[in-house]
N, C-alpha and C positions, 0 to 999 in steps of 0.2 A: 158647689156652693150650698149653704145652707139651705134649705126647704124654709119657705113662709107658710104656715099654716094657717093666719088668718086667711092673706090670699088667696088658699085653696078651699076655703071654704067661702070664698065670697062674705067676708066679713070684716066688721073694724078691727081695731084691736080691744076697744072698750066692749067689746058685745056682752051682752049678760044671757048666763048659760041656757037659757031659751030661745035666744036666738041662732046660739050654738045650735041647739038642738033642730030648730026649722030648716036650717041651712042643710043641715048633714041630711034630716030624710026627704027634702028636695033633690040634692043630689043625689044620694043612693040609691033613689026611686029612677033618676032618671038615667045611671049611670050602672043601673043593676047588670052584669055579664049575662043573667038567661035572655036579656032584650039583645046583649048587642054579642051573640055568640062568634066566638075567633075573633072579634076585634080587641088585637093588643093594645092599642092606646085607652081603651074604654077598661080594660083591663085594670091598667097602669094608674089612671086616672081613681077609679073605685077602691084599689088600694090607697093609696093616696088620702081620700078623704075620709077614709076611716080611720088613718093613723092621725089625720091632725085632730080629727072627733075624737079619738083616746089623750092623747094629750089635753087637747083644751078644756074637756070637760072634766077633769081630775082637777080640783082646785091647788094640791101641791105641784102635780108634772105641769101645770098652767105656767105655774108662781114660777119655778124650774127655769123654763122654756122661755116665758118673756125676759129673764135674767139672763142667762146663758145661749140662746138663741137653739138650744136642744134639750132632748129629755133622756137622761140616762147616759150613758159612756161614750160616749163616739159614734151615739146614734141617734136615730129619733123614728125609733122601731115600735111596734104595738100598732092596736087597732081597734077603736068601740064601736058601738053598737051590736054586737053581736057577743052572745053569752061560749067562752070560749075556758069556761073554769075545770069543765069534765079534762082539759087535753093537760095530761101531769106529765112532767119529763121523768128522765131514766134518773137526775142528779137531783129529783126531789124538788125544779121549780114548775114552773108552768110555760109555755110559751109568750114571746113577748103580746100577741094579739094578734087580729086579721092581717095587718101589714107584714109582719112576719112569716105567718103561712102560705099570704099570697107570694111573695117571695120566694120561696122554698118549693111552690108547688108551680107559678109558671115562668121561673129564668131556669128550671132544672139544675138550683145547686144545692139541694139536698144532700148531706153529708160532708159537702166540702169546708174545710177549716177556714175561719172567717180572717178576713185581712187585717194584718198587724199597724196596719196604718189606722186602726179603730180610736185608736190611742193621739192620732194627730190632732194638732190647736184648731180654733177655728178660723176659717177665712173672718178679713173683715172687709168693709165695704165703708168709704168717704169719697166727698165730693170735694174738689178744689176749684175757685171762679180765678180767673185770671183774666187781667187785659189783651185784646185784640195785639195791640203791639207785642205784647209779650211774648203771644206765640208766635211772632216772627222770629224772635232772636232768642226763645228757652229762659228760662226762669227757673230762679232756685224758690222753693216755698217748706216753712214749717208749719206742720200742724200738729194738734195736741188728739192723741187717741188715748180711750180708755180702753187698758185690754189686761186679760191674765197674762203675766210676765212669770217668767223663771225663779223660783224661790231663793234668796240669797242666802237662808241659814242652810238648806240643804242641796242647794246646787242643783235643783230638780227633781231629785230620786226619792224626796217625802221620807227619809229618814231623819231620825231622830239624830244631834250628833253622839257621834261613837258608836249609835246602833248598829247592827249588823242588818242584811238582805236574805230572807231564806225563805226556800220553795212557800208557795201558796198552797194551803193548805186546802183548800175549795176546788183547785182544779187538779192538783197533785204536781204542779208544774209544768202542763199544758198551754197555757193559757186558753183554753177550750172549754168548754163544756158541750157535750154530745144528749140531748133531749131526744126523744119519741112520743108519737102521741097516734092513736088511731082516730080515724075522721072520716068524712063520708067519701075522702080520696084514696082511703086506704094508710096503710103505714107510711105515716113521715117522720124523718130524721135530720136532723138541722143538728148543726155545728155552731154554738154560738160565744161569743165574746166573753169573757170572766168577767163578771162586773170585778172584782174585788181587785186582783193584781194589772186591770185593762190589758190584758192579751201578753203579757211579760214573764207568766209564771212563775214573779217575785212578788214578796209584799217585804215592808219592811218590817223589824222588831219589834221597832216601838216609831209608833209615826212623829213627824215633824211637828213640834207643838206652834209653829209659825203658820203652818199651810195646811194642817189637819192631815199630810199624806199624798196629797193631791202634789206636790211641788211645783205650785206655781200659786203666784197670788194678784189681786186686783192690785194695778197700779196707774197710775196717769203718766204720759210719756209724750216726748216730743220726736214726730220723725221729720226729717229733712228728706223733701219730694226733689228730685232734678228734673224739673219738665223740658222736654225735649225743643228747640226750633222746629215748626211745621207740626207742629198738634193740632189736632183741628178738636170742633166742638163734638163733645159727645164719647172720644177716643178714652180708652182707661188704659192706666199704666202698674202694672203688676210688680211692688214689691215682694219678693220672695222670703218667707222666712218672719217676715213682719207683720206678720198676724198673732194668734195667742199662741204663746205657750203651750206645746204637748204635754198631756199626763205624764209624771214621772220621765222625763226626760225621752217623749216619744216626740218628734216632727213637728216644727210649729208649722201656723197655716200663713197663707199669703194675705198680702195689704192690698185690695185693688182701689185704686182712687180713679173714678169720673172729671174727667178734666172739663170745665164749662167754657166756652172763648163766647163773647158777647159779638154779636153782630161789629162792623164795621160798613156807617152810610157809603163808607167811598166805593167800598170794591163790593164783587160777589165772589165767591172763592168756590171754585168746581175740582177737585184731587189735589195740585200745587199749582195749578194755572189760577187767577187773579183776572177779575173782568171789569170793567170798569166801562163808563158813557161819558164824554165831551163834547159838548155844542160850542159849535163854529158858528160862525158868519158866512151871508149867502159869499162876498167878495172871499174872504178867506178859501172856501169850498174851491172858487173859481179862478185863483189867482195863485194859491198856496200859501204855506204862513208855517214857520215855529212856534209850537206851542206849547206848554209844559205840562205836565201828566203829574199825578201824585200816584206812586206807587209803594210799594210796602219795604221798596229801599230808598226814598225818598222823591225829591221833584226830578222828572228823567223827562230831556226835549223828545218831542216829537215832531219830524216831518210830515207836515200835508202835503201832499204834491198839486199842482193845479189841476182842476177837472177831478177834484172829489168828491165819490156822487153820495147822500144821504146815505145812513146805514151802514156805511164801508167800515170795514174792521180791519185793523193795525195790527199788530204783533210786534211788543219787544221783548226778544229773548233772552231769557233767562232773568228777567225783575220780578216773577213770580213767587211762593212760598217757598221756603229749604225744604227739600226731599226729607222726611221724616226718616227712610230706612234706605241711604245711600247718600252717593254724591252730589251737589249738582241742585239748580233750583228749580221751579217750574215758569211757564210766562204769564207777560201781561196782557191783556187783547183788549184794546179801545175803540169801543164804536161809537163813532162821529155823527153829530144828530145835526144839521143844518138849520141854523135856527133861521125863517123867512122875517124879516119886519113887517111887524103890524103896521106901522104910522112914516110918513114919507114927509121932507122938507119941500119947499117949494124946488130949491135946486138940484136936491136927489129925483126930484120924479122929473125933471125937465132933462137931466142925462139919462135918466133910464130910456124917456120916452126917443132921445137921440137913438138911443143903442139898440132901443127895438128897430126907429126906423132901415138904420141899418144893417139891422140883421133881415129883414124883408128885400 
């Protein structure tokens, strides 16, 4: 999933670069590795907020980043606060930043060739509200997303038409670039992404005068969500493939959608079981009675038996939610609350008062 980098810096998105700036040596200060030696997550975390510090604090990679949700090719690599311009690679650039080297120096994958999937679209992330009923019985919903879509003059591949595809001239047809640099760890060697052909070791001849190359462009679109029976609140459903568009015809990324179900006053809903409370009458309690339940397959009789004590919980099987991933439904369970009367006729309290004597 994409990195929020205001998030990790504990900040809005409106912050202005002074704020940027307090945040970061807050944290750095208090996240510095010679305090918290061998701990990886503090590690993790200090990388981290130096790469969102390099991004936000550059007014263009900012501009970038809040548009595109990253900065650079299929990453969101680099790192500021720390002056890192002595370290020149073997191809004539520089390292992306601290994010970079903390990378390289403690997951130990220095030299190894970086993932082709660099090139892939990005996740997106939507919310969808639907009704309580709804997620009984699955609902179809459309929503409108804005994303990079697949270039239709070039079908992806950011040629020009007619142009041809020939080796990338920057990385020789790698899609690599191999950098070094000396540092206070000694010699590092990093493997890194070709910005120019994004790890394909093609570029085209002449680029796409539609999408500038990139083959793919901003588009508004409609997708149709199938939400499932038995969704509960809070659950996300993973479109695949329906996120942005990859560079040049690399992997698009996935759609995940937040499905919201709004309370229901009748029931409480615990996995696929369904709970619900009904007040009886003391005679009811005592005598027995049919009585109708609302469950989330509708009104279902229920048997009191006589000599039912307060609190008592029922079970009807199988009136509960549809099994989200299987067969089969869950239950209902009704706890019966004995309601006492406050207030007595002259003729109810003169039988009662019969039926105590009796029961003496």
């Amino acid at each position: 999933m994409p990195k929020d980098f205001y998030s990790i810096l504990g900040v809005s998105r409106d912050a202005s670069p002074e704020d940027l700036k307090k945040a970061y040596r807050k944290l750095s200060k208090e996240l510095h590795p010679d305090k918290h030696k061998g701990d990886k997550d503090v590690e993790h975390k200090f990388k981290e907020i130096n790469e969102a510090y390099e991004a936000l604090s550059d007014p263009q990679k900012r501009k970038t980043y809040d548009q595109f949700g990253r900065v650079g090719n299929g990453g969101t690599h680099g790192g500021g606060g720390f002056d890192f311009s002595g370290f020149s690679g073997a191809q004539g650039g520089d390292f992306g930043g601290i994010g970079d080297l903390f990378e390289t120096f403690f997951s130990g994958r220095g030299g190894r060739a970086p993932k082709k999937e660099e090139g892939r679209g990005r996740d997106l992330e939507m919310r969808v509200r639907i009704d309580f009923m709804e997620s009984v019985t699955g609902v179809q919903r459309k929503i409108a997303v804005r994303r990079l879509q697949t270039c239709t003059e070039c079908k992806g591949q950011g040629n020009a038409p007619g142009a041809a595809t020939v080796t990338c001239g920057e990385c020789g047809g790698t899609g690599q670039l191999t950098r070094t640099a000396q540092s206070f760890f000694g010699t590092i060697r990093q493997s890194v992404l070709c910005a120019k052909c994004g790890g394909s070791g093609k570029v085209p001849e002449k680029m796409c005068a539609i999408c500038d190359g990139e083959g793919r462009v901003l588009s508004n679109d409609e997708v149709t969500v199938d939400i499932p029976a038995g969704i509960a609140d809070g659950q996300t459903l993973r479109l695949r493939s329906h996120g942005e568009a990859g560079r040049r015809g690399a992997t698009s990324g996935d759609l995940f959608v937040r499905i919201d179900v709004p309370a229901d006053t009748r029931f409480t809903r615990e996995g696929d079981d369904m709970h619900s409370a009904m007040v009886i009458t003391v005679l009811q309690a005592m005598l027995g009675d049919d009585i109708a339940v609302d469950t989330v397959h509708g009104s279902v009789s229920l048997r009191i038996p006589p000599g039912t004590q307060p609190s008592q919980v029922f079970r009807l099987k199988g009136k509960g939610m549809p099994a989200l991933k299987g067969r089969g439904h869950g239950d209902h369970y009704v706890t019966v609350r004995v309601e006492v009367p406050t207030k007595l006729s002259r003729e109810e309290r003169r039988l009662l008062e019969e039926w105590k004597t009796l029961q003496s």
